[in-house]
C-alpha positions as CSV (number, residue, x, y, z in Angstrom):
1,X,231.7,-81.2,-47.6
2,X,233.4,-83.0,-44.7
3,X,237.1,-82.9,-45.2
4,X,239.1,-86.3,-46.1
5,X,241.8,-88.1,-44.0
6,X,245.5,-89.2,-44.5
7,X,246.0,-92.5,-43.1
8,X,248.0,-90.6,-40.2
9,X,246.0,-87.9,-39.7
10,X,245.4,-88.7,-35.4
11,X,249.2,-89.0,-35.5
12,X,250.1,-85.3,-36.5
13,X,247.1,-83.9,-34.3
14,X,249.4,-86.0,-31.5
15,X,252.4,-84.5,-32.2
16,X,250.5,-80.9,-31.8
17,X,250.3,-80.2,-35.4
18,X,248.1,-77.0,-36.5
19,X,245.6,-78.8,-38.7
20,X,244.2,-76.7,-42.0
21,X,241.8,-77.4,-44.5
22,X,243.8,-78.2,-47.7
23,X,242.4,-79.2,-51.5
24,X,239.8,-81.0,-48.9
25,X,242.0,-83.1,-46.9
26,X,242.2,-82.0,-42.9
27,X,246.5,-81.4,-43.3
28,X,249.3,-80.0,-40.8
29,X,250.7,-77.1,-41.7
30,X,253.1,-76.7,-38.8
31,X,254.6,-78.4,-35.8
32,X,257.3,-76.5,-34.3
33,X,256.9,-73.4,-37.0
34,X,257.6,-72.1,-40.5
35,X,260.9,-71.1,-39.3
36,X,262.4,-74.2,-37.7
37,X,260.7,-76.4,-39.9
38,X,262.4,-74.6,-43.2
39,X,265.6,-74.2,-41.3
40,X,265.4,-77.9,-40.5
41,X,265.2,-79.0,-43.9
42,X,267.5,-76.6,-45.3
43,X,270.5,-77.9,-43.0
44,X,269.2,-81.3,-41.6
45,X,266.7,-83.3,-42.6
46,X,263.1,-83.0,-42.4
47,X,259.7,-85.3,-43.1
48,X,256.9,-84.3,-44.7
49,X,253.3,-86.2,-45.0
50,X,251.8,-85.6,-48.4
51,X,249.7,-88.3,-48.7
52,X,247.1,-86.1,-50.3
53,X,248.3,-86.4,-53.6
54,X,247.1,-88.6,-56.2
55,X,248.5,-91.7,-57.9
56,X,246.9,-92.9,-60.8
57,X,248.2,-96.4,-62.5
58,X,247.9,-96.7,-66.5
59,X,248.8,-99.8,-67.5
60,X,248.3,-102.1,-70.6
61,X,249.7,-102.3,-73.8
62,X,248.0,-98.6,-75.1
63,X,249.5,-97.8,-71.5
64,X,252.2,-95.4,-73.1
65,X,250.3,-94.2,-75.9
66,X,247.6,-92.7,-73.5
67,X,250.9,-91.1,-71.1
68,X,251.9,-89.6,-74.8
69,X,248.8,-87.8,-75.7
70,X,248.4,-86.2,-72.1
71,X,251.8,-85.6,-71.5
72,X,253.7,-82.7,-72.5
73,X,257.0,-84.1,-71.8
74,X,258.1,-87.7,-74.3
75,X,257.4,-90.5,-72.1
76,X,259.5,-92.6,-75.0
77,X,262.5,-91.6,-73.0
78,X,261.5,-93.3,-69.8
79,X,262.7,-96.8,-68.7
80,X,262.1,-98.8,-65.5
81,X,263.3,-97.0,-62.5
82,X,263.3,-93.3,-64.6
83,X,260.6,-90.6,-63.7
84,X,259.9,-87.3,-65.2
85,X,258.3,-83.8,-65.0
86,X,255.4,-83.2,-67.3
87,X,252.0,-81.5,-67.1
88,X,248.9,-82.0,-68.7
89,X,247.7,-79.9,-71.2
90,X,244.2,-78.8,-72.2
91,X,242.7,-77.7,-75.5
92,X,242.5,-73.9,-74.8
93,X,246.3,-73.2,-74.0
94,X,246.0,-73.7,-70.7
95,X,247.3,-76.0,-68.4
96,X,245.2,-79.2,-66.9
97,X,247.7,-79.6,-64.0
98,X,251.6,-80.9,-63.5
99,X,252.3,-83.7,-62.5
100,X,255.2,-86.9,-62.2
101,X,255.5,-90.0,-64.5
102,X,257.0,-93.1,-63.3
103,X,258.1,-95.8,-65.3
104,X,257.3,-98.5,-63.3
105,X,257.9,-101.2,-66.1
106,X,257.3,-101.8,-69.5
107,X,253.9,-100.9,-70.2
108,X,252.8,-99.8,-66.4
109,X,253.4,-96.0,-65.6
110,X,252.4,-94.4,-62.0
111,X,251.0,-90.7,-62.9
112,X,251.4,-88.9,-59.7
113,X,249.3,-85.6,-59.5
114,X,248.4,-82.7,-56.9
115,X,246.0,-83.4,-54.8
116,X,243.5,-80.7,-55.5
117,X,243.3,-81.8,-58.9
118,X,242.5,-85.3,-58.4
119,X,239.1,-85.7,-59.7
120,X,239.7,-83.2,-62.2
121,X,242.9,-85.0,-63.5
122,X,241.0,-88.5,-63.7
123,X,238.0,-87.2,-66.0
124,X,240.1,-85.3,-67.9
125,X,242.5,-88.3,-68.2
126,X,239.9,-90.5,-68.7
127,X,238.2,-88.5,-71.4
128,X,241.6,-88.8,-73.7
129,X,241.6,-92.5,-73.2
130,X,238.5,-93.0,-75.3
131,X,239.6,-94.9,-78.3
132,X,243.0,-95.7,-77.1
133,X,241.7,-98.2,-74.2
134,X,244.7,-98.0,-72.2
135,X,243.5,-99.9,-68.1
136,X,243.4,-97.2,-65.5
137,X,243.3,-97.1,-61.9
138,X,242.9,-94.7,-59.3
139,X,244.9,-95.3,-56.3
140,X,245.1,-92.2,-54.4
141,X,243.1,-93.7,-51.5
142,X,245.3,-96.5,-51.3
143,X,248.8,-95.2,-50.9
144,X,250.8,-92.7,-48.4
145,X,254.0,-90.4,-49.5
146,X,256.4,-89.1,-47.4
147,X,258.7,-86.7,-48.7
148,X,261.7,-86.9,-47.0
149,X,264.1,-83.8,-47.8
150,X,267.5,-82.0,-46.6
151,X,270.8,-83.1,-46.5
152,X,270.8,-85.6,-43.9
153,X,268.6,-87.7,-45.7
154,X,270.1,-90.2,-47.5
155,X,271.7,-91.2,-44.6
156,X,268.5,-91.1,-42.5
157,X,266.9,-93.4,-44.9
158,X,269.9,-95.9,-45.5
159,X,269.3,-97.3,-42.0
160,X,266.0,-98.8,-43.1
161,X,266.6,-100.5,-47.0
162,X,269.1,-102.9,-48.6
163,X,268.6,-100.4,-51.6
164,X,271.4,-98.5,-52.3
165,X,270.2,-94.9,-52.0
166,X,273.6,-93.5,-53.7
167,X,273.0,-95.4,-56.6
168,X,269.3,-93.5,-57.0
169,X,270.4,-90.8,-59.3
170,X,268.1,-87.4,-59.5
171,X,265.0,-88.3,-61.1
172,X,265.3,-92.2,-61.0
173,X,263.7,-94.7,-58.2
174,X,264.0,-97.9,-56.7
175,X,261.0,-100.2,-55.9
176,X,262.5,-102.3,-52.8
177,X,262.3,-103.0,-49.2
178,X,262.2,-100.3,-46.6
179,X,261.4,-100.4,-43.1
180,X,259.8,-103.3,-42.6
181,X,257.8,-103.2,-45.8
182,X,258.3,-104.6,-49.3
183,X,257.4,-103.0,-52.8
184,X,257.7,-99.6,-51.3
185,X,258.6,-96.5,-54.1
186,X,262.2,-94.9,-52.9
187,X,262.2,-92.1,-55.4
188,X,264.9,-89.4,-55.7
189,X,262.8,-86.9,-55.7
190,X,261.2,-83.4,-54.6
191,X,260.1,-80.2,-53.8
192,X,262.2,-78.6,-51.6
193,X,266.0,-78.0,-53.6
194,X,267.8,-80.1,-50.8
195,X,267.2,-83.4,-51.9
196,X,266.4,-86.3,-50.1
197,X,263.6,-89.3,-51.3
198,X,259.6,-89.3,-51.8
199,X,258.5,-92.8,-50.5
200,X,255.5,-94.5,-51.5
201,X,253.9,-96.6,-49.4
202,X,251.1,-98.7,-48.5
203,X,248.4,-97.4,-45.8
204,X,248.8,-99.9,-43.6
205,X,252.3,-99.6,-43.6
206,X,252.3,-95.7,-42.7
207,X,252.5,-95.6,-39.1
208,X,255.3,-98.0,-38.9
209,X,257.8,-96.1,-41.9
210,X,257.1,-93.1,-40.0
211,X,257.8,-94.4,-36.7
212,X,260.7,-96.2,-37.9
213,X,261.9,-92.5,-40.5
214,X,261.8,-90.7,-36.9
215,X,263.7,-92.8,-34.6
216,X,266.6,-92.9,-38.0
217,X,267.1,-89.5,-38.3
218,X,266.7,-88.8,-34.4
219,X,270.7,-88.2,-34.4
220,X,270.6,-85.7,-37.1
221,X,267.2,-83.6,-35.7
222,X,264.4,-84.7,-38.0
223,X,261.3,-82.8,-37.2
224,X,258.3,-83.7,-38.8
225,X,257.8,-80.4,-41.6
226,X,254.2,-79.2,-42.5
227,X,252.6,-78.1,-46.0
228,X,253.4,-73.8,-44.5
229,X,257.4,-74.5,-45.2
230,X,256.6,-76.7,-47.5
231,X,255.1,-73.8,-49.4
232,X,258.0,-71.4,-48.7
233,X,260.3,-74.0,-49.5
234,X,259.7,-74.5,-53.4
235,X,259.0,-71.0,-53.5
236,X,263.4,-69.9,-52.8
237,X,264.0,-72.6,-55.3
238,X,261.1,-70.9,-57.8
239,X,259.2,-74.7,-58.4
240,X,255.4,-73.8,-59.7
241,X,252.7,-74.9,-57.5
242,X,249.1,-75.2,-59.1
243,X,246.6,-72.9,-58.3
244,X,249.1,-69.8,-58.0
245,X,251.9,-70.1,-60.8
246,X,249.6,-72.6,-63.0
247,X,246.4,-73.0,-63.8
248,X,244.1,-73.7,-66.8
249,X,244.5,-70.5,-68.0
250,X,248.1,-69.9,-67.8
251,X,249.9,-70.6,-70.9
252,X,252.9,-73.2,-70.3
253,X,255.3,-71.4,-72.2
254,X,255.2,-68.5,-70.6
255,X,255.5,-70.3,-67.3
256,X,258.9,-71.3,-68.4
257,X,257.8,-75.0,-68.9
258,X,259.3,-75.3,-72.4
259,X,261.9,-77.6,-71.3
260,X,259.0,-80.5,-70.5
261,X,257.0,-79.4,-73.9
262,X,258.5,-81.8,-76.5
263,X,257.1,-81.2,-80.1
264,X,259.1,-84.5,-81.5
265,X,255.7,-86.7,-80.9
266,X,251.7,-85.0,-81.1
267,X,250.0,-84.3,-77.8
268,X,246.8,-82.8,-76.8
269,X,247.2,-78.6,-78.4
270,X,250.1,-79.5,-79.2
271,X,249.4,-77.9,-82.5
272,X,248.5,-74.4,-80.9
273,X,251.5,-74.6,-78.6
274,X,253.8,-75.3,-81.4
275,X,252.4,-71.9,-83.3
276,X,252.5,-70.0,-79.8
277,X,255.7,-71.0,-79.5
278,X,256.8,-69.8,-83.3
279,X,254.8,-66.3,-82.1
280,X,257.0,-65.6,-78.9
281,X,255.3,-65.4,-75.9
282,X,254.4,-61.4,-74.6
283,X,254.9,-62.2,-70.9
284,X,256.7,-64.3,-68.6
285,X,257.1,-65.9,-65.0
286,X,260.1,-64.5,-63.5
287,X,261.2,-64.6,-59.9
288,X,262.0,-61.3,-57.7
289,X,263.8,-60.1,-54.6
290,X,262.1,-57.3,-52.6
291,X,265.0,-54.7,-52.4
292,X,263.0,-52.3,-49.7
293,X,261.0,-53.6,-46.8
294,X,257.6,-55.1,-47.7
295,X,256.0,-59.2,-48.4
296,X,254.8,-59.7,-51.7
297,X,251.4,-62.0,-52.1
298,X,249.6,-63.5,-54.2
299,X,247.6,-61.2,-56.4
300,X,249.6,-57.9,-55.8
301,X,250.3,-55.8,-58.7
302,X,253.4,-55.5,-60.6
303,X,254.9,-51.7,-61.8
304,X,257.6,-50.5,-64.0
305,X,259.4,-47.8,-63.1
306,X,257.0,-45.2,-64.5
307,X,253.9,-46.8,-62.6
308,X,252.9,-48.6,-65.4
309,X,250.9,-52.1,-64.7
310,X,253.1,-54.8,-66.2
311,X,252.0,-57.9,-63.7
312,X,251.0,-59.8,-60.9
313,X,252.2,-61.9,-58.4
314,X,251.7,-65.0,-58.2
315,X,253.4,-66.5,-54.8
316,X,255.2,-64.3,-52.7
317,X,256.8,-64.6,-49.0
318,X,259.3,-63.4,-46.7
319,X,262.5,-65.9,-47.4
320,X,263.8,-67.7,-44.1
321,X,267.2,-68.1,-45.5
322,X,267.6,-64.8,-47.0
323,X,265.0,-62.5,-44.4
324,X,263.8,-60.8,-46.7
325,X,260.6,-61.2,-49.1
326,X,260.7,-63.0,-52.3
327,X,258.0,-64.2,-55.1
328,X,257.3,-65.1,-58.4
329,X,255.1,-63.4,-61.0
330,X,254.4,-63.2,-64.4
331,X,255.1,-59.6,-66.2
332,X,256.0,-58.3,-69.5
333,X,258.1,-59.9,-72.3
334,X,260.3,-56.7,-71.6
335,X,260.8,-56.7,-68.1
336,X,261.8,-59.9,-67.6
337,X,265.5,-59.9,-68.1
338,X,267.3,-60.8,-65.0
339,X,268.1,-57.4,-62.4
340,X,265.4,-55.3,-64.1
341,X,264.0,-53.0,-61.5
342,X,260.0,-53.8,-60.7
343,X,258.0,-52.5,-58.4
344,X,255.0,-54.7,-56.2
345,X,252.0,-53.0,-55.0
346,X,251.8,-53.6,-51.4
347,X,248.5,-52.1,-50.0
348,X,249.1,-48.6,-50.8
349,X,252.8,-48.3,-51.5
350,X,254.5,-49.4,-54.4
351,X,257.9,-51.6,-52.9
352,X,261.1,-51.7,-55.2
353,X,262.4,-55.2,-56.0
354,X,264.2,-56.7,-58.8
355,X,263.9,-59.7,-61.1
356,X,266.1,-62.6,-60.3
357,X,267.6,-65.6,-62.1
358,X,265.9,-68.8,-60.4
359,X,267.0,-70.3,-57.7
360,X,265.9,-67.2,-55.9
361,X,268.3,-69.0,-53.3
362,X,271.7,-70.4,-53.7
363,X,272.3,-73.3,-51.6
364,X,275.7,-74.3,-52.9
365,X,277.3,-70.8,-51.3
């Protein structure tokens, strides 16, 4: 199947990105490298293009009843400007994929979803919206995002927009002018743990906000960041990505997304989750520090301390901050207590690390 395009895609190949196959879009994965790129947005500011995502409109008056019956988080508490975490689940316990609500206005919500999941997302979506009759829209094809993170951001992006960017609070958004462009999405936030905006954008607009993002944050040392630090990026801060932490098997309670599962209003399984719940869940997601030498990845077995399976790994990575390896994983109820020795099985060697509270990083020290 040939591979899809972002709108900019001759533009990274220009500035010498390493191009990779990614949830079938062709996508760069690095410029300068993992290192510089992470560094960069951990101290200055960096921009990524992730306009491989998916945006899907619901609009209508059944528009929030439909959001309500996918959603696991209560879309009741959004108003203009708000946005929220949520993720969709299906009818076997599992989990569809995660995703962001905006709350565009009253009775128009933007459902922003991961890219590999796009199709997948829409049917499913789709299939729930029988009998409500809620309008839909797929826009993915339309639209670019740049994520544009660390702590130099703001400041970067307040060149371009009238829109007060202190005023966007964590979670919230602006729809306003930026960079030449009107109606563009200045959204507070991302994926990284330094902050900074996600910007939604018109195609046609793309080259010229990009342009325009890279000449702003010249003075601070933006470098254009690719999907590799990207990857290690969430992972110190211990954000789920689909596909390794999540998937439509994984139970979201045990993947430590109670806090988006709100049982005040019905939802698809909501009933089972509710009783899974009341039962206690017999394992958990946790993240770990490797205390000797050795990279945990994806699929490596997790040991007590009598050699006893107790897990896996699910992402796993050698930290830039910290320079040494980190990952998540899920493993039993009993080990998951914060500084419980583990052990990951790396090739033939079993590798001592410990459980850690998440942020597996601390940026405030």
């Amino acid at each position: 199947m040939e591979l899809k395009k972002i709108a900019l895609n001759d533009k990274h190949i220009s500035l010498g990105a390493k191009m990779v196959p990614f949830a079938g879009y062709n996508m760069p994965v690095s410029y300068a490298g993992l290192l510089e790129e992470h560094k960069t947005v951990r101290e200055k500011v960096g921009i990524f293009d992730v306009s491989h995502m998916g945006e899907f409109l619901v609009t209508g008056p059944k528009a929030l009843d439909l959001v309500q019956k996918v959603s696991s988080n209560d879309a009741t508490k959004l108003v203009e400007g708000k946005a929220q975490y949520a993720y969709l689940p299906n009818d076997t316990g599992g989990i569809v994929d995660d995703l962001l609500i905006y709350c565009i206005r009253e009775n128009e919500y933007l459902l922003v979803v991961n890219a590999s999941n796009i199709e997948k997302d829409w049917e499913w979506i789709k299939l729930q919206n029988e009998g409500i009759g809620a309008e839909m829209k797929n826009i993915s094809d339309n639209f670019s995002l740049f994520a544009v993170q660390g702590p130099k951001a703001t400041e970067t992006l307040q060149k371009l927009t009238s829109v007060d960017l202190s005023e966007i609070k964590f979670y919230t958004f602006k729809v306003g002018d930026f960079a030449g462009a009107e109606h563009v999405i200045l959204s507070a936030t991302g994926y990284t743990g330094s902050g900074g905006f996600e910007i939604y954008l018109h195609n046609e607009h793309a080259e010229m906000i990009w342009d325009k993002i890279m000449e702003a944050g010249e003075e601070f040392g933006i470098q254009p960041i690719g999907l590799g630090a990207r990857d290690t990026l969430r992972m110190e801060m211990g954000f789920c990505l689909y596909g390794n932490d999540i998937d439509d098997t994984t139970s979201p309670l045990e993947a430590g997304l109670g806090w988006v599962t709100k049982f005040t209003k019905p939802f698809v399984n909501s009933e089972n989750l509710l009783a899974a719940k009341e039962a206690g869940v017999k394992r958990k997601l946790v993240g770990f520090h490797m205390i000797d030498r050795g990279i945990p990845r994806q699929g490596y077995e997790i040991f007590d301390v009598d050699d006893n399976p107790i897990g896996i790994v699910t992402s796993g990575t050698q930290s830039p901050m910290l320079g040494h390896g980190i990952g998540m994983g899920y493993v039993n109820i009993d080990h998951a207590k914060p500084e419980t020795e583990i052990f990951i099985g790396v090739r033939k060697n079993k590798v001592k690390a410990q459980v850690k509270k998440l942020p597996l990083v601390d940026l405030k020290k």
